[in-house]
Structure formats: structure tokens, C-alpha cells
C-alpha positions as CSV (number, residue, x, y, z in Angstrom):
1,X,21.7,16.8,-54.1
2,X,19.5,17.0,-50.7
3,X,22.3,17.6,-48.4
4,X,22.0,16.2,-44.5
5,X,19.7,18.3,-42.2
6,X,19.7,21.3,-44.9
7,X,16.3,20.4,-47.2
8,X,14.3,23.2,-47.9
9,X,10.9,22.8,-48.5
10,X,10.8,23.3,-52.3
11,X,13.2,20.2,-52.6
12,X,10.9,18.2,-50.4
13,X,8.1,19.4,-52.6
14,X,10.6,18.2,-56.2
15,X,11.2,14.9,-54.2
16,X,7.9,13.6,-53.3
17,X,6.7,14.6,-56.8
18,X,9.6,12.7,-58.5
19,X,10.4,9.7,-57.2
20,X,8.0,6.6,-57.3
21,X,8.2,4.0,-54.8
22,X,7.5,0.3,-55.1
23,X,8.0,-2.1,-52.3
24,X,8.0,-5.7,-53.3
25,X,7.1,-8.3,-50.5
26,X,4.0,-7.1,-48.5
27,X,4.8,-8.8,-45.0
28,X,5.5,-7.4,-41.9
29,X,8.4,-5.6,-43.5
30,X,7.1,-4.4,-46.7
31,X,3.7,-3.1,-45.7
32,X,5.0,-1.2,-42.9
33,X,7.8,0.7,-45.2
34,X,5.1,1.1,-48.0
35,X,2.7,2.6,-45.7
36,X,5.4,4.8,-43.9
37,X,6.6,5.8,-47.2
38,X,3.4,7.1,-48.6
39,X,2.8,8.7,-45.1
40,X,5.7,10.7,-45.9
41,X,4.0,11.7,-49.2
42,X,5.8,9.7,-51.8
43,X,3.7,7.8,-54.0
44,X,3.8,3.8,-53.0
45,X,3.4,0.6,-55.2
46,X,3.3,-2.5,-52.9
47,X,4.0,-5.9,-55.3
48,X,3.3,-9.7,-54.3
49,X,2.8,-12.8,-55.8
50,X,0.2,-13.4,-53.3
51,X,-3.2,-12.4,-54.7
52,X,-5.3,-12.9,-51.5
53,X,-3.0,-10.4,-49.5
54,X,-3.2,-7.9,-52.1
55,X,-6.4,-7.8,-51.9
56,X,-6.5,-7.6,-48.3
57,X,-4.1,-4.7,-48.1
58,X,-5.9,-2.9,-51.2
59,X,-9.1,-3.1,-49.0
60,X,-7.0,-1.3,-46.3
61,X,-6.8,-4.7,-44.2
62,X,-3.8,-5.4,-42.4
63,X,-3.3,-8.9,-42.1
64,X,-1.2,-8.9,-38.9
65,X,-1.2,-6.6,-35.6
66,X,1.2,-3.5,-35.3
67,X,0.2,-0.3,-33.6
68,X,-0.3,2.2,-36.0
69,X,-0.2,0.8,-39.0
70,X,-3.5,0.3,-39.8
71,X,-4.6,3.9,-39.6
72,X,-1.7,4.5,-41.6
73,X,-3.0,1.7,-44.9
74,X,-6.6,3.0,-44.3
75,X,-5.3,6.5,-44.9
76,X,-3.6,5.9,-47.8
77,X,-5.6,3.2,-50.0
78,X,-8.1,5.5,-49.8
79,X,-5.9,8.9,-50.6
80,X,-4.6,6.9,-54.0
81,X,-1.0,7.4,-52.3
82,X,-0.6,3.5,-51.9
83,X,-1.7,0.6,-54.5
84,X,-1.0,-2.6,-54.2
85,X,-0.5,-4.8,-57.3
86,X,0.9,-8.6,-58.3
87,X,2.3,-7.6,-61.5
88,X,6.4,-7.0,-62.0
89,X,5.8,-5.6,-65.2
90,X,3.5,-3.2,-63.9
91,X,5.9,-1.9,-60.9
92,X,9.0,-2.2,-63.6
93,X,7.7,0.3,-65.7
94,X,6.3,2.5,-63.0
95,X,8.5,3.1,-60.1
96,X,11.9,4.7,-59.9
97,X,13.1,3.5,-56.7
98,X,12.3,-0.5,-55.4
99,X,12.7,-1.8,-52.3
100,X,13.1,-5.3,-51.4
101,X,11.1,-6.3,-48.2
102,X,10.3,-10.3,-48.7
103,X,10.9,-12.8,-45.9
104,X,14.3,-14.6,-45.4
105,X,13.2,-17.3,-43.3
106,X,15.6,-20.1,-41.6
107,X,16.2,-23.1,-44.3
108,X,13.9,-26.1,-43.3
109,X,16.5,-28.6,-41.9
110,X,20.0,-26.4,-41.6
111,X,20.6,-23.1,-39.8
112,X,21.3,-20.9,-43.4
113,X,18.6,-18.5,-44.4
114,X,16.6,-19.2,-47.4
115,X,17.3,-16.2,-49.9
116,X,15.6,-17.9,-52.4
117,X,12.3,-15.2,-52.5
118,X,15.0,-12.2,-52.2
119,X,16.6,-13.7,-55.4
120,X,13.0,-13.9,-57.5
121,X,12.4,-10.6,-56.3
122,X,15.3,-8.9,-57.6
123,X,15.3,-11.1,-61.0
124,X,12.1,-10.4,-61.6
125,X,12.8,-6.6,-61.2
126,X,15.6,-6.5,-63.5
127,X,13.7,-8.3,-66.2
128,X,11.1,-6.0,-66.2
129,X,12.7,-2.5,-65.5
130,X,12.1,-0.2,-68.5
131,X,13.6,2.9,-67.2
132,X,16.5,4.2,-65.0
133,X,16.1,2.9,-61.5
134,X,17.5,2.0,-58.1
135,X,16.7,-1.5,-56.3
136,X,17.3,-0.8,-52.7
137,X,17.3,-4.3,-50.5
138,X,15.9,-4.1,-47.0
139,X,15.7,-7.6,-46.4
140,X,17.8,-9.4,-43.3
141,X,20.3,-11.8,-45.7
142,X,23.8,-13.6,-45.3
143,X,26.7,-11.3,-46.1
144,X,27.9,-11.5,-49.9
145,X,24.1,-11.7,-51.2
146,X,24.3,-7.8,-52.2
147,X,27.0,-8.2,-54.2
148,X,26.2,-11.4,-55.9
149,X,22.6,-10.1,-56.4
150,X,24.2,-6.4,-58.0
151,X,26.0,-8.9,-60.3
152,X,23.1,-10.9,-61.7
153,X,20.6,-8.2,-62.1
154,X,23.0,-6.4,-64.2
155,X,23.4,-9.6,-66.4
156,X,19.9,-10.3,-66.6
157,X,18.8,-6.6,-67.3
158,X,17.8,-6.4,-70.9
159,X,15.8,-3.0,-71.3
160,X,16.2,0.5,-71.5
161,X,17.5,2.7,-68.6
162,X,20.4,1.7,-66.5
163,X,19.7,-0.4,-62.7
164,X,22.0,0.8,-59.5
165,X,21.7,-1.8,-56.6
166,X,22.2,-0.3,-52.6
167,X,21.6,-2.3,-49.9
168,X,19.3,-0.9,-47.0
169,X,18.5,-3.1,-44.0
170,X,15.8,-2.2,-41.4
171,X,16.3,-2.3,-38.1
172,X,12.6,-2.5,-37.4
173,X,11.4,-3.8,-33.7
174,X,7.5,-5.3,-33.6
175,X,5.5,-3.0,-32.1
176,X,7.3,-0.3,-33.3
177,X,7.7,-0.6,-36.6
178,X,6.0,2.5,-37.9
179,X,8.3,5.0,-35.2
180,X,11.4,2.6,-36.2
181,X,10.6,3.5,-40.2
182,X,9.2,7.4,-40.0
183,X,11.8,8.7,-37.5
184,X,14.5,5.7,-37.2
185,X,17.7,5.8,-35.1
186,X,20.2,5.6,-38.1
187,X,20.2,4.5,-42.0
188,X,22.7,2.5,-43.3
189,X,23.4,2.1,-47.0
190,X,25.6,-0.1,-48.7
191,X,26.7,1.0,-52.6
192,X,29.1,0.0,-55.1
193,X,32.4,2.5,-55.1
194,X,30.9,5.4,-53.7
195,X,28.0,5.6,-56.5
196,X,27.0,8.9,-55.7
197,X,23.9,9.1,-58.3
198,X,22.4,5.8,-55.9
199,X,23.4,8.3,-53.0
200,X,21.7,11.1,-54.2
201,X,18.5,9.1,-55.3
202,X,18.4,7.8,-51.1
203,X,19.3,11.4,-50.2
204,X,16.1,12.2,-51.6
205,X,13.8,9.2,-50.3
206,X,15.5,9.5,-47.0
207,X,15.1,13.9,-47.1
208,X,12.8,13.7,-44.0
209,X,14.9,12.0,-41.6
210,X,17.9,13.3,-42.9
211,X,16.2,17.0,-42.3
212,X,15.6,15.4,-38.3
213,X,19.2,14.9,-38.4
214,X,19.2,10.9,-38.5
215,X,22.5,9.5,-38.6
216,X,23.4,8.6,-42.2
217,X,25.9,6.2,-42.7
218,X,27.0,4.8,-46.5
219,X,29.0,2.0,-46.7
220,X,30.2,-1.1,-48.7
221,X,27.7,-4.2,-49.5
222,X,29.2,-5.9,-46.7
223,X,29.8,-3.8,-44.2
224,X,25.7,-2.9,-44.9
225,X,24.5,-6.7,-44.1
226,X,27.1,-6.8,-41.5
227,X,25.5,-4.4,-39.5
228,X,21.9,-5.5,-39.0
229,X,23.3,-9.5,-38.0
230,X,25.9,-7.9,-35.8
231,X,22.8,-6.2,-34.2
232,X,20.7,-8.8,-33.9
233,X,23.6,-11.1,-32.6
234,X,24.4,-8.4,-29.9
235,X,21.0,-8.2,-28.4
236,X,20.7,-12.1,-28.3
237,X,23.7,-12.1,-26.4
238,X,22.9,-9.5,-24.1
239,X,19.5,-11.8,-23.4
240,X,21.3,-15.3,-23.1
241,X,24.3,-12.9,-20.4
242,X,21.4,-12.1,-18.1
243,X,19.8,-14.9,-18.8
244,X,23.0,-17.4,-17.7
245,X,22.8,-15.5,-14.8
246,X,19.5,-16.2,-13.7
247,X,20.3,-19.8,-14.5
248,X,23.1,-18.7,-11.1
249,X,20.7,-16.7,-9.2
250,X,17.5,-19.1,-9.0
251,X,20.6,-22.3,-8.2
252,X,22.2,-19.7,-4.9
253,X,19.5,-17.3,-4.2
254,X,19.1,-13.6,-4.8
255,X,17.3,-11.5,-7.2
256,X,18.3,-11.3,-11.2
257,X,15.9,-7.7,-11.3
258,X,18.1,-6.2,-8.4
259,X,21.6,-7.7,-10.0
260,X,20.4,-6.1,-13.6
261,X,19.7,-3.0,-12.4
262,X,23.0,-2.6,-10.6
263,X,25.0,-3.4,-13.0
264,X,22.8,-1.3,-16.0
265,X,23.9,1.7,-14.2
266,X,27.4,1.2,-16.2
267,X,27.2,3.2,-19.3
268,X,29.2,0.8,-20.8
269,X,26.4,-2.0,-20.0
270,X,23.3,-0.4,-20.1
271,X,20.0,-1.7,-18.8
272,X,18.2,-2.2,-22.1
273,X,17.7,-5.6,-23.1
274,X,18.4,-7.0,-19.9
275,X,15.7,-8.7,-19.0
276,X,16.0,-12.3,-17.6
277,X,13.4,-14.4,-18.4
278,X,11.9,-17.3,-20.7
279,X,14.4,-15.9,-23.4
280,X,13.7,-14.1,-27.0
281,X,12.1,-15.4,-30.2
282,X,10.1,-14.3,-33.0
283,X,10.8,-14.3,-36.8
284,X,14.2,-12.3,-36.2
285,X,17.1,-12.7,-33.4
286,X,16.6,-16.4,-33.9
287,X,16.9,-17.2,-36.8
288,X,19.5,-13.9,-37.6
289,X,21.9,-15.6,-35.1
290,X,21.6,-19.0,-36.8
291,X,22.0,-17.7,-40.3
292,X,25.2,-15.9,-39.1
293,X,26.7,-18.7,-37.7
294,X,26.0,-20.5,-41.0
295,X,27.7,-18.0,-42.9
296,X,31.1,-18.0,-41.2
297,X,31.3,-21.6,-41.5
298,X,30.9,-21.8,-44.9
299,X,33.2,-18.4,-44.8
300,X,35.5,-21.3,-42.8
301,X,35.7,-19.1,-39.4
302,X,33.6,-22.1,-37.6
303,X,35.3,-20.7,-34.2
304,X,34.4,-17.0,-35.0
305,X,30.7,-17.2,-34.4
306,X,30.9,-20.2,-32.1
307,X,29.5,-18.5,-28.7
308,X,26.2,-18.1,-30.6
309,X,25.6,-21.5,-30.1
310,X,26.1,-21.4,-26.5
311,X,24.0,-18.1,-26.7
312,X,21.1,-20.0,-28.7
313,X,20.9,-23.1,-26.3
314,X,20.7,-20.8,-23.1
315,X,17.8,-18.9,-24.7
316,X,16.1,-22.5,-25.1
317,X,17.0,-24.1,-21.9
318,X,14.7,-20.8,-20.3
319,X,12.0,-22.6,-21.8
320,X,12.9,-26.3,-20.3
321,X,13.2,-24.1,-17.0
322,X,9.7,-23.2,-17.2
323,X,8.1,-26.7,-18.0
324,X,10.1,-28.3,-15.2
325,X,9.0,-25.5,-12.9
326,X,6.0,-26.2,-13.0
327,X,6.3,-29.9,-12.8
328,X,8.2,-29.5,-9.9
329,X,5.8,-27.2,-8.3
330,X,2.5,-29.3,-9.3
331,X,4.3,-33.1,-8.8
332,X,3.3,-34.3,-12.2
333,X,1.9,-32.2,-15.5
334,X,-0.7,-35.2,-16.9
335,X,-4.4,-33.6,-15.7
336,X,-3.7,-30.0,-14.8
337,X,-5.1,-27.7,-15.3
338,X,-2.7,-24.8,-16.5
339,X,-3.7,-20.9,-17.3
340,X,-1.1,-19.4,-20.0
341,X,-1.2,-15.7,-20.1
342,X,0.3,-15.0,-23.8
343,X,1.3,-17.0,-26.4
344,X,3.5,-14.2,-28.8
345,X,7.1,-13.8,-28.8
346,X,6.6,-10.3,-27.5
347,X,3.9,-7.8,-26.3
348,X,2.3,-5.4,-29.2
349,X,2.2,-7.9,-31.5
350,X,0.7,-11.2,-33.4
351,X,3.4,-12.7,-33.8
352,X,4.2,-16.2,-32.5
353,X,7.3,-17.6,-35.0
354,X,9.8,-19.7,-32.8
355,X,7.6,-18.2,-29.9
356,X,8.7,-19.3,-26.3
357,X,5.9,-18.6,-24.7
358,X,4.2,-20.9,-27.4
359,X,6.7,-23.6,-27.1
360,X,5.9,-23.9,-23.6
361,X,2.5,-24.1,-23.3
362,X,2.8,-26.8,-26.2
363,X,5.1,-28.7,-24.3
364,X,2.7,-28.9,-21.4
365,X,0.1,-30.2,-23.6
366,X,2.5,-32.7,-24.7
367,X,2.6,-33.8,-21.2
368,X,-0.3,-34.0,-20.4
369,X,-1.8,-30.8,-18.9
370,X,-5.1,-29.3,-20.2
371,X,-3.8,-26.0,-21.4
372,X,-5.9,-22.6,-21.5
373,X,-4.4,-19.7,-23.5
374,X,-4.9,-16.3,-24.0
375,X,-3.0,-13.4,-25.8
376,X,-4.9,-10.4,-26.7
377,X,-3.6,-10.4,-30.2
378,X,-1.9,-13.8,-30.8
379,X,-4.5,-16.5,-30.1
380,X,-4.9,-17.1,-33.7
381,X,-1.9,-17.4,-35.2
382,X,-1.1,-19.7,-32.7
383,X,-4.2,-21.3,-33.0
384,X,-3.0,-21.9,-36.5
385,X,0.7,-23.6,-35.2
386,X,-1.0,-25.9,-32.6
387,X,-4.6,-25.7,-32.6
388,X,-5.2,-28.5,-29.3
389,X,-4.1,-25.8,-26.6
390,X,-7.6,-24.5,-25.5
391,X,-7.9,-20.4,-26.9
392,X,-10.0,-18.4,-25.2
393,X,-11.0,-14.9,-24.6
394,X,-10.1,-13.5,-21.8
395,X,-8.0,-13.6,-18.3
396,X,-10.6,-14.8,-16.3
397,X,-11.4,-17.6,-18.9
398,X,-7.7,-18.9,-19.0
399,X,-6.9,-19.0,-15.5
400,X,-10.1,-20.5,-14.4
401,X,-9.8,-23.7,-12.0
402,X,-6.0,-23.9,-13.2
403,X,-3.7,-25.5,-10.6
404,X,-0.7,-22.8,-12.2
405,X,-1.2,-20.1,-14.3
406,X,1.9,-19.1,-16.0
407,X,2.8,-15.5,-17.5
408,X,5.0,-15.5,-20.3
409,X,4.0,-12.9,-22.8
410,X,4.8,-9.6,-20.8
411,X,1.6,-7.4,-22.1
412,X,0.4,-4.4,-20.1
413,X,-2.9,-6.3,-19.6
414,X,-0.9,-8.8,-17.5
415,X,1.6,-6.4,-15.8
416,X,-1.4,-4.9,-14.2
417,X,-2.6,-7.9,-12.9
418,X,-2.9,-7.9,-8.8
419,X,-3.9,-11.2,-7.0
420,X,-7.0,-10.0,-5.9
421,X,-7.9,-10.0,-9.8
422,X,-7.8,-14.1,-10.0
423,X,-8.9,-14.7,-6.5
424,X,-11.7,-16.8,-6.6
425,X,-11.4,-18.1,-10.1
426,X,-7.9,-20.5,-10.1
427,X,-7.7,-23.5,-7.9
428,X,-4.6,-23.0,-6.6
429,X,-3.1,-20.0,-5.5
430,X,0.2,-20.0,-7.7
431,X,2.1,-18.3,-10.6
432,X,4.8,-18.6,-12.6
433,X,6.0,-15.4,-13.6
434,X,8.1,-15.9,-16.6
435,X,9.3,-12.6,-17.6
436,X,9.7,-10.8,-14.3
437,X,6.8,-8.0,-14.5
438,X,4.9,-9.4,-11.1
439,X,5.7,-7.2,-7.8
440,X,6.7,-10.7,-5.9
441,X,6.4,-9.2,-2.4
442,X,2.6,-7.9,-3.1
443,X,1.9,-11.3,-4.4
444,X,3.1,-13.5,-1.3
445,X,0.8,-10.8,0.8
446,X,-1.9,-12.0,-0.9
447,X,-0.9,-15.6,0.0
448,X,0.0,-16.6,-3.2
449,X,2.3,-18.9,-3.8
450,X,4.8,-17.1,-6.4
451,X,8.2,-18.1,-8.7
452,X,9.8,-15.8,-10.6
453,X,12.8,-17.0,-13.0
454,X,15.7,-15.5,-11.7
455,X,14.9,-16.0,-7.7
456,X,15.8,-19.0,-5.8
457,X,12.4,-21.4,-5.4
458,X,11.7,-24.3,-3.2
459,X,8.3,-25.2,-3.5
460,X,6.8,-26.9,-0.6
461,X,4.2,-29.1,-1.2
462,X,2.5,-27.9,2.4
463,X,3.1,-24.2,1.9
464,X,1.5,-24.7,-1.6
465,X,-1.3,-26.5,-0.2
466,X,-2.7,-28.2,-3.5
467,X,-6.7,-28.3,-3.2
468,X,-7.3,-30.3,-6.4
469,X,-7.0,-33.6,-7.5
470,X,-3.8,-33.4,-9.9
């Protein structure tokens, strides 16, 4: 057995020869741990049911943005290290150890997550595993799935060789995905009863980080999904805290940056994570937070989990703050003109699920405003979600002749930005800065009229000086 931060290279040479990999689901999740995977010079087998993106990712196309990943697929389709298939029978027979990376999105209707493509996956595994092997889960689900899911692959397991089960989440952030998988802060495993063979087998895949001395911790099934909802219901709250604040700090006056930074300097707070602005989204914290609270109801500890709720309607209300914002700033929405400077949950990526930035500039179409986006990378998947917002190309193009422009997707592009940069093209002098990247002070130099959530704002309708017919 590899043993933690002691692997010679002889046993890294025996692992990567050994062990065969298969990653089913090829999303956002699975690509990026097959692709990391093979980088670390295992040989990869990524599986889908979804012939079109198999193809795409065989070609060495990723079909979504994430910084260094692409590099990463090219390298490897073309070394032989990673295939891509849709057959189970062909990934059954083939690899040793198979991860589970499909999507468990929010159930249309309810707040539960929908586990129903985590349960094909690992049915269809055990029906067509013809040798020892160890399915591994990585996917986000509600706690009790692992050992339900140990259960019925074990009943439904007719061939040769004998199945273990360990449950693996990632703790993956957009963006980052590839440094999150190749050198992540800790691994957790959940196994059955100490199964040290299961150990030994993730010893092995994991020998790299554990040689870089990452944190290993094994656990019980529960504990295992536990962990990465716990996570992701920590960080929403930490958002929605500074955020609630904000609500108090744009009512009485004074600065949400300066009250974040003072009380960061706690260690036992921290500064990371809070950021006040028009809140979190994406396909994670969401709908993680939702799901959980789902869970402990139907666990019957309704009260346990009940401040989510309060945490999840302060993230949305950010959003209302925006749209009213800037209907209190422009005196009605119906015929402007408004510039929307990203449209993804987040910078470095594509992504636009439960997006607030998106919400909001949809919401402004909806009452009337003719909207101009831009987002270097998520135009079109948005495009795709509400295709009557006008996507264009560039910051120039989306702020031109708009009465507001409104930043809400904090990319470097638009950090940068100074006011000298949109003189000339908007026709009003006015921003919205929705996630608190603008230097205000430089900004009201420049005679611009400037509100960022989190600071108290009176708009004037004189100071503001509106030059065009809204």
C-alpha cells in the first residue's frame, strides 16, 4: 500500500501502469477529472450517453470555458492517454477504477436534487462490470445516496470480479477546476467499515497528492456527502452575512468594503468570501443549499436547516436591489437604454445557471429597457436562456448610448475599467457597480455619477443630470 507523502517513484511507475480509469458523465465535472487524471499519467476512459459531446471531446473540443483545460484534452486525445466512448460495456470491461461525475441538478418544481442520472450511472456500471473494480462517486448528492447506491449495485451485479463502492466528492471552484483536481486542498473518502482494499486502490489513484502531502481524510458514506453540502452551505452563508449587511450599510451610510476588511482581519472570520454584492449563483451553492434543506425535512429536522432559507432569499433580494436601483436612479426602466457588463455567475467562466447577473439584465428587459450585454465568455449560453437581451462583442458596444451601465460579472476586463474608457460613448454618465471592484472616489473625479451596493445612495435627479429622453 502507497503510504501518505512516502511514494517512491517505482510505485508511481506500478500505479499509473495498473490502474485504468473511467470517468462516466463528461460535464464540467467529469471532463475536468478525466483530463487531470490522464495528465497525471493514468490511462482515462470518459463515458456518456451523449453522442454529440463525445465527439466533441474526442476531437479535443471542450464544450464549455475553464482555464486550462483545454490544453490539457488537446494533450491527451492526441497522446492516446484519454478516450472518450458511449458504451458501458465497453468501460465495464476495461477500467479498474470508475468515477461518477454526472450532474445532480435541482428537481424541476421542489428544492430536492434529482439523483436520477447518478443512479443510471452506477446501475449501468454494475451491470456491466466483468472484473474486480471500485466505483468511486464524485457527484454533489443528498446524504444516504452512497449507501443506498453501495446496496443496489451489489444486488444488481451479476458478473465476475467483486465491486467496492467509496464516495469521493469534489470540491471543485469554476475557473479553477484543473488546480482544485491536480493539487487540491484535501480528499475526502467515504468507505464501508474501514475497507482497506478500496483504501489502498485510492491510495494509489490519489499517490501524487498524497506524495505533496494533501490532507487525506477517510470516512463513513455520510460523513463523505456531509462534507461537501456543509461546504457549500458555509460559503452561502458567509455571502448572504455580508450581504445582510450591506442591505444596513446602503439604509445608514458607510462602506460594506471598509466594514469587511475590518472585521476579516479576525482569524476566526477571515476575509475570503466576503464580498458584498448582487449575491452567488451558478450550477452549485444554489442549488447545494436547497437540496440540503430538502433533505433534513424529509430527515424531519425542518428547523435544523431553516436559516438557509433566510440565507437563499437575501442572496435573491441583491438582485431586486439592483433592478430597483436603477429604476430609482433612471425614473422609470420602459425605453432605456442599459449596458450590462457580464452575464456569468462568476469571472473565468461560461457559465450562466441561476446566474444573477443574468436574472437582472432579464428582468430589465421585462420592464422595458433595451438591454446590451456583454461577457467575454458567457454571451452564448446565455444567449441560449434568454435570447431577446441584445449580445454583443465588446465594452464599447454594450455601453453605447446607455443611460446606466451596470457591472455585475466581476472580470478583470471590467475591473480595469477607468471612466475615461466610456467617456464619450454612454449617454449618461452613471454606473452601477454591482460587485464592488470600481475605485468609487476615482470615478466621481471623473464626474461620474457612481452606486455601489453596499454604500448609502441618493440619486439626485439634478446631480445626475439625465441628457436623454428616457
Amino acid at each position: 500500500m502507497a503510504t501518505e507523502g512516502h511514494l517512491s517513484r517505482t510505485s508511481l511507475e506500478r500505479v499509473i501502469v495498473t490502474l485504468r480509469i473511467t470517468v462516466i458523465g463528461t460535464g464540467y465535472l467529469g471532463a475536468t477529472h478525466a483530463a487531470c487524471m490522464a495528465e497525471l499519467g493514468f490511462d482515462v476512459l470518459g463515458v456518456d450517453i451523449d453522442e454529440r459531446k463525445i465527439e466533441q471531446l474526442a476531437a479535443g473540443q471542450l464544450p464549455f470555458h475553464e482555464p486550462g483545460l483545454p490544453e490539457l484534452l488537446k494533450k491527451h486525445t492526441a497522446s492516446g492517454k484519454l478516450r472518450f466512448t458511449t458504451s458501458f460495456e465497453e468501460a465495464g470491461a476495461w477500467g479498474d477504477v470508475h468515477f461518477i461525475g454526472v450532474g445532480t441538478p435541482q428537481k424541476p418544481g421542489g428544492y430536492g436534487a434529482d439523483i436520477r442520472y447518478v443512479d443510471a450511472a452506477a446501475l449501468s456500471l454494475a451491470q456491466h462490470i466483468t472484473k474486480d473494480a471500485l466505483i468511486v462517486g464524485k457527484s454533489t448528492v443528498p446524504v444516504g445516496t452512497a449507501r443506498r447506491l453501495a446496496c443496489l449495485v451489489q444486488e444488481k451485479h451479476t458478473g465476475p470480479g467483486t465491486i467496492r463502492f467509496a464516495w469521493n466528492p469534489e470540491f471543485l471552484r469554476e475557473g479553477f477546476a484543473v488546480k482544485n483536481t491536480i493539487s487540491p486542498d484535501r480528499l475526502v473518502i467515504g468507505i464501508e467499515d474501514r475497507d482497506l482494499d478500496a483504501e489502498a486502490i485510492l491510495r494509489e489513484v490519489y499517490a501524487s497528492q498524497l506524495a505533496a502531502e494533501t490532507p487525506m481524510i477517510f470516512t463513513d458514506y455520510e460523513t463523505a456527502e456531509l462534507v461537501k453540502v456543509a461546504a457549500n452551505a458555509f460559503l452561502a452563508t458567509k455571502i448572504s452575512f455580508i450581504n445582510a449587511f450591506s442591505e444596513v450599510t446602503e439604509f445608514v451610510g458607510g462602506d460594506i468594503r471598509t466594514l469587511a476588511d475590518a472585521i476579516g482581519h479576525d482569524a476566526r472570520i477571515g476575509r475570503r468570501f466576503l464580498n458584498a454584492g448582487v449575491g452567488f449563483g451558478g450550477g452549485c451553492l444554489p442549488k447545494d443549499i436547497r437540496a440540503l434543506q430538502a433533505r433534513v425535512s424529509e430527515l424531519g429536522l425542518d428547523r435544523t436547516m431553516r436559516f438557509l432559507t433566510e440565507v437563499d432569499e437575501i442572496n435573491l433580494r441583491r438582485r431586486d436591489r439592483v433592478v430597483a436601483l436603477t429604476e430609482e436612479i433612471l425614473g422609470r426602466l420602459n425605453g432605456a437604454t442599459v449596458g450590462i457588463l457580464g452575464v456569468a455567475f462568476k469571472p473565468d467562466s461560461d457559465d450562466v445557471r441561476d446566474s444573477p447577473a443574468l436574472d437582472v439584465a432579464a428582468r430589465l428587459f421585462n420592464a422595458g429597457a433595451n438591454v446590451n450585454v456583454y461577457d467575454p465568455q458567457g454571451n452564448a449560453n446565455a444567449a441560449k436562456r434568454f435570447p431577446r437581451l441584445n449580445y454583443v462583442d465588446s465594452v464599447p458596444a454594450a455601453v453605447r448610448d446607455a443611460h446606466v451601465v451596470i457591472l455585475l460579472t466581476e472580470w478583470q476586463e471590467f475591473k480595469n475599467l477607468h471612466p475615461e474608457d466610456l467617456n464619450g460613448l454612454v449617454a449618461n454618465k452613471i454606473i452601477i457597480d454591482g460587485r464592488n471592484v470600481l475605485n468609487v472616489q476615482e470615478w466621481e473625479d471623473a464626474d461620474w455619477t457612481i452606486a455601489a451596493l453596499g454604500r448609502k445612495f441618493e440619486p439626485s435627479r439634478e446631480a445626475i443630470g439625465l441628457n436623454a429622453p428616457v
